[in-house]
C-alpha positions as CSV (number, residue, x, y, z in Angstrom):
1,X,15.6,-19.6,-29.3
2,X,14.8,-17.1,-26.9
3,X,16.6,-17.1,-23.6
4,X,13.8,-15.9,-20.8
5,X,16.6,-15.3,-18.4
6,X,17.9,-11.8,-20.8
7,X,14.2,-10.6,-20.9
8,X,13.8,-7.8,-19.3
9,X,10.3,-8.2,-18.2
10,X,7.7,-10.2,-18.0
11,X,4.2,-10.1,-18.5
12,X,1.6,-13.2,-17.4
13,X,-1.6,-10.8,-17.2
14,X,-4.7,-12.3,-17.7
15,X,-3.9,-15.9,-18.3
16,X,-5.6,-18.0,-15.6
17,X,-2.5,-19.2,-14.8
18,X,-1.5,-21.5,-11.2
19,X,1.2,-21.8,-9.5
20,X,1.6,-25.3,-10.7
21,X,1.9,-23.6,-14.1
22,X,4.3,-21.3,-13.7
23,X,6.6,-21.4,-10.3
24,X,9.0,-23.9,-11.1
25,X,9.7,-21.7,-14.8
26,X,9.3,-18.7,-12.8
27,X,11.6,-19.3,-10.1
28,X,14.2,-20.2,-12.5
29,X,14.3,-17.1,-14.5
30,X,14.2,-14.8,-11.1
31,X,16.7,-16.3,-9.1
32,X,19.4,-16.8,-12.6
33,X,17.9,-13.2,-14.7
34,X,20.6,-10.5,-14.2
35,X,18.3,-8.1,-16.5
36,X,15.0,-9.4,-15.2
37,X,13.4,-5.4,-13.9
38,X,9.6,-6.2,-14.2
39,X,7.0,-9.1,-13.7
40,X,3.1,-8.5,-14.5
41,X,0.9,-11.6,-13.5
42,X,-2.1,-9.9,-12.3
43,X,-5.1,-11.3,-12.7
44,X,-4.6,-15.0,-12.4
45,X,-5.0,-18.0,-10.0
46,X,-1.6,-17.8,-8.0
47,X,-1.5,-18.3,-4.2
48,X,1.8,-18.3,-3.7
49,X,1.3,-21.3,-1.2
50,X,4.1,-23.4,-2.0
51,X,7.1,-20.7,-1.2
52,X,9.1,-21.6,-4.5
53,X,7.8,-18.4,-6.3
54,X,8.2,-16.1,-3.0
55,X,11.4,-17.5,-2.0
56,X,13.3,-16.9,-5.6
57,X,12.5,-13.5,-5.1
58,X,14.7,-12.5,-1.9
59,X,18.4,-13.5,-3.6
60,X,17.5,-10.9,-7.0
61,X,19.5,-8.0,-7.4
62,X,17.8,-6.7,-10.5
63,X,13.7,-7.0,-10.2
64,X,12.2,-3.5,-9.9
65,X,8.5,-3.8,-9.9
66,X,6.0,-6.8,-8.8
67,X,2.7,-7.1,-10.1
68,X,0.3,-10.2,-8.3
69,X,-2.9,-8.1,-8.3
70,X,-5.9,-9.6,-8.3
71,X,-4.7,-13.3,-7.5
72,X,-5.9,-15.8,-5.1
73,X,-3.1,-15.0,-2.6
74,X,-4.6,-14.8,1.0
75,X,-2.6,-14.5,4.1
76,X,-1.0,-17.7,3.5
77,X,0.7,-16.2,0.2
78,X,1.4,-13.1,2.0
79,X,3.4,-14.5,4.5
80,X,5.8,-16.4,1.7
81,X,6.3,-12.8,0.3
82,X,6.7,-11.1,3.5
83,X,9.3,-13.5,4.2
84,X,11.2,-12.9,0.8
85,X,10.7,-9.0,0.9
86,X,12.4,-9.4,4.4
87,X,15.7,-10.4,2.1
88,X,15.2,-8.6,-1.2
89,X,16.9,-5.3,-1.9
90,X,15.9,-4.6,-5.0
91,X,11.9,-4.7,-5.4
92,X,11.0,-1.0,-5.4
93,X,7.1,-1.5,-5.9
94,X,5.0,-4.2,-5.1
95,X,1.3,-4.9,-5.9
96,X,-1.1,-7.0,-4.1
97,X,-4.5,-5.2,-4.9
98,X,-7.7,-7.4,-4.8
99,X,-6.0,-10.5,-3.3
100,X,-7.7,-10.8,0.5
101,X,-4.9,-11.2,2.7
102,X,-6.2,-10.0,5.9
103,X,-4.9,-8.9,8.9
104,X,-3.0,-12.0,9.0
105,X,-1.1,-11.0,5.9
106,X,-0.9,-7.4,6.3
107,X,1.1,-8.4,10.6
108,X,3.0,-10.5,7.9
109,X,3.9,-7.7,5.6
110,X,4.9,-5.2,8.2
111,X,7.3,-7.3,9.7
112,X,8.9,-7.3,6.2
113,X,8.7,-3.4,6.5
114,X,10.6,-2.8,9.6
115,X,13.6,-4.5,7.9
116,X,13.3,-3.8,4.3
117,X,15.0,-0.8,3.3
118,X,14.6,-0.7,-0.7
119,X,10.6,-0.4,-1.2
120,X,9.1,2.2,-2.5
121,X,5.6,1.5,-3.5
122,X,3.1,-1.1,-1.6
123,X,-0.6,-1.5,-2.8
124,X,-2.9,-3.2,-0.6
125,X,-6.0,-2.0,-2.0
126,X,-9.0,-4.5,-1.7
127,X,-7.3,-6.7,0.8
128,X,-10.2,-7.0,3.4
129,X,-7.2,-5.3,6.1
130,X,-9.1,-4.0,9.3
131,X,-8.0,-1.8,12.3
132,X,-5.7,-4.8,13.5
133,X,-4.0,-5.3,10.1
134,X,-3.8,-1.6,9.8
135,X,-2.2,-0.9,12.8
136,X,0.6,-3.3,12.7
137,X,1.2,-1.4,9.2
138,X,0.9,1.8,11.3
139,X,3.5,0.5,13.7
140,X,6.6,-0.3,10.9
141,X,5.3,2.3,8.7
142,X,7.3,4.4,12.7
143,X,10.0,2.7,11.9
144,X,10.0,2.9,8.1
145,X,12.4,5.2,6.2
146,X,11.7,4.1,3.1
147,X,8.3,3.1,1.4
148,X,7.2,6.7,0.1
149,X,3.2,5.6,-1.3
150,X,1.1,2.7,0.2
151,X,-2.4,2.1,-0.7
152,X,-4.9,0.9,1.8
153,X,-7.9,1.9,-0.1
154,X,-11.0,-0.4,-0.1
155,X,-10.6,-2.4,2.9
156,X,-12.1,-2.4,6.3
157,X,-10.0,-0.2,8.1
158,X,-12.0,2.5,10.8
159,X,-10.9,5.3,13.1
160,X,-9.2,2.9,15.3
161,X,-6.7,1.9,12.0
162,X,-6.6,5.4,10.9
163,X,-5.6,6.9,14.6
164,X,-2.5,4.1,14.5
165,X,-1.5,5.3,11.2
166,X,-2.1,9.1,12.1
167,X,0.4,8.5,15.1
168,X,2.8,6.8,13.7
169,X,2.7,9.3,10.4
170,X,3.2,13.0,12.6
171,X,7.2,12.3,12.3
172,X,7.6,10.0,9.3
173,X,10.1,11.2,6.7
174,X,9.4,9.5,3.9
175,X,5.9,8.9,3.3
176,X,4.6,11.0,0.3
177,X,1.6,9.4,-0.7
178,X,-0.8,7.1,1.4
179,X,-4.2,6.2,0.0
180,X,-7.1,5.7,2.5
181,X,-10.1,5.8,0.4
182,X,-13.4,3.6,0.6
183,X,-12.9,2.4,3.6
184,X,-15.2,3.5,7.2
185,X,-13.2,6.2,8.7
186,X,-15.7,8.7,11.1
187,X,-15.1,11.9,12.6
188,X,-13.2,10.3,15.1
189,X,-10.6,9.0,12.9
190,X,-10.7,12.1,10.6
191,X,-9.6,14.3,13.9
192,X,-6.4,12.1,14.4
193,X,-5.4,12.2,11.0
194,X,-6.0,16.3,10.9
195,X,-3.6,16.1,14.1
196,X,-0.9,14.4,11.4
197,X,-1.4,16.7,8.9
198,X,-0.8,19.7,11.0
199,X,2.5,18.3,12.2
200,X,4.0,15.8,8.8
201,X,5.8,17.8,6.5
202,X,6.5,15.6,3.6
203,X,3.1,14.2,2.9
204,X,1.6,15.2,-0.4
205,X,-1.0,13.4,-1.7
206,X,-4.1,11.9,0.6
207,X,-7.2,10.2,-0.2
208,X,-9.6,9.8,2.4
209,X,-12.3,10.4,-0.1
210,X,-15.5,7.6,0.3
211,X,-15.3,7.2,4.0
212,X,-18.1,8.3,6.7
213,X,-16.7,11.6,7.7
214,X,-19.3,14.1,8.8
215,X,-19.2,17.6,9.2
216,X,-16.9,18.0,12.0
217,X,-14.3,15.9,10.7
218,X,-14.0,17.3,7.6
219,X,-14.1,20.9,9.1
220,X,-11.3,19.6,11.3
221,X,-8.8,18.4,8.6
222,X,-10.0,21.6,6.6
223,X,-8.2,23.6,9.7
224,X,-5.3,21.3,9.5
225,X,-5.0,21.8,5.7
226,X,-4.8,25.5,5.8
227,X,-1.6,25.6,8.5
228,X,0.2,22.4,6.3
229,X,1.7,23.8,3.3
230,X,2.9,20.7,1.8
231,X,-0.1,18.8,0.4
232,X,-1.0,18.9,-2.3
233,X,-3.7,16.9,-3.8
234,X,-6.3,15.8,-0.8
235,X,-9.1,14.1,-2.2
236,X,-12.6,13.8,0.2
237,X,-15.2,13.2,-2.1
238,X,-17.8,11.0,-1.0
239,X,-17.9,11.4,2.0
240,X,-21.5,12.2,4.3
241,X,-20.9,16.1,4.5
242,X,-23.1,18.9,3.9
243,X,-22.3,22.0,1.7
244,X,-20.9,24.4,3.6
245,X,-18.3,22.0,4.4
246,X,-17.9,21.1,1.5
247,X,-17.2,24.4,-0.1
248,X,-14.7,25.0,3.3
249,X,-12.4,21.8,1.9
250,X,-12.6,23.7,-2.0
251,X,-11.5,26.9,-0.2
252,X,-9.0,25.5,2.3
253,X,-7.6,23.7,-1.0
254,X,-7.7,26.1,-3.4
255,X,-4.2,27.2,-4.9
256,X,-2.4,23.7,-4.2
257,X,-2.2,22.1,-7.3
């Protein structure tokens, strides 16, 4: 017979599964798996509600990546998880896409930022996050030294979320990748984060593509573009802006990939 405590990963994708179905299992493998680097159970029912999951998670020396995209987590579940992630030092990437945690979950999951030191990757695409939940990102992200790519794509988040972020971004050192697309970012917030680019030197991928910049906004971060030499993919498709600012961004861009 198998022993679920040597496997290396473990996959749940798909299944419809609860939390009634799988925590108590779950939280045994975690917390006793000396090998356990990977758990996949994305698209299910979990809420993480009950803590027995969440809580497993801070003592594990060995789990790598987390994958609880597209659950029914919420801010409730979000909080659990913050509260591990504030005790884990191993988890390197975490996914939360499509679960609606709010800007009750994302306060949650900052405050696990400003003391977690070990993660790498956070995706909080499709999370219905606004400029509240955004800026309490925006304010750990300051104090962060160590999450290099966060998604925040496909949420609610406008130019008051995108100036927090742009702020708090000018003198971060380790942010390399931060995904702001499909969300309702103006002119306004466009102009802060053309302000960040012209001062952060270690960002180097950005989406801001399927927002509501205009024509001055993307002109903007087109003049920031052409003084930062460390981007390298910016992607800004989508967004409402006539072609000769269009073909300004192609030329400002040209010769970075």
């Amino acid at each position: 017979m198998v022993d679920p405590t040597k496997e290396e990963e473990i996959r749940l994708e798909g299944r419809k599964v609860a939390d009634e179905d799988v925590a108590e299992s779950l939280s045994r493998i975690v917390s006793e798996s000396d090998v356990l680097a990977l758990v996949s159970l994305r698209e299910n029912r979990l809420t993480l509600a009950d803590g027995r999951l969440a809580s497993a998670l801070a003592p594990s020396r060995t789990l790598r990546e987390l994958d609880l995209g597209d659950n029914r987590i919420g801010a409730p579940g979000a909080i659990k998880l913050a509260d591990a992630l504030e005790e884990n030092a191993s988890l390197r990437s975490v996914r939360l896409a499509g679960n609606e945690v709010g800007d009750e979950g994302a306060r949650a999951l900052a405050g696990a930022l400003r003391s977690n030191g070990a993660l790498r990757r956070l995706d909080l695409c499709d999370n219905r996050i606004g400029d509240e939940g955004c800026a309490r990102l925006a304010g750990a992200l300051a104090e962060n030294d160590a999450l290099a790519s966060i998604d925040l794509s496909c949420n609610y988040i406008g130019d008051g979320g995108a100036g927090r972020l742009a702020e708090s971004l000018r003198d971060n050192c380790a942010l390399v990748e931060i995904d702001l697309g499909c969300n309702i970012i103006c002119d306004e917030g466009a102009d802060a984060l053309a302000s960040c680019v012209l001062k952060n030197e270690k960002l180097i991928k950005i989406w801001v593509n399927g927002n509501r910049i205009q024509d001055d906004g993307m002109r903007k971060l087109g003049v920031a573009l052409r003084s930062n030499r460390t981007v390298r993919e910016f992607w800004f498709h989508g967004n409402p802006v006539g072609v000769v600012a269009y073909m300004k961004m192609l030329k400002a861009l040209q010769g970075r990939q």
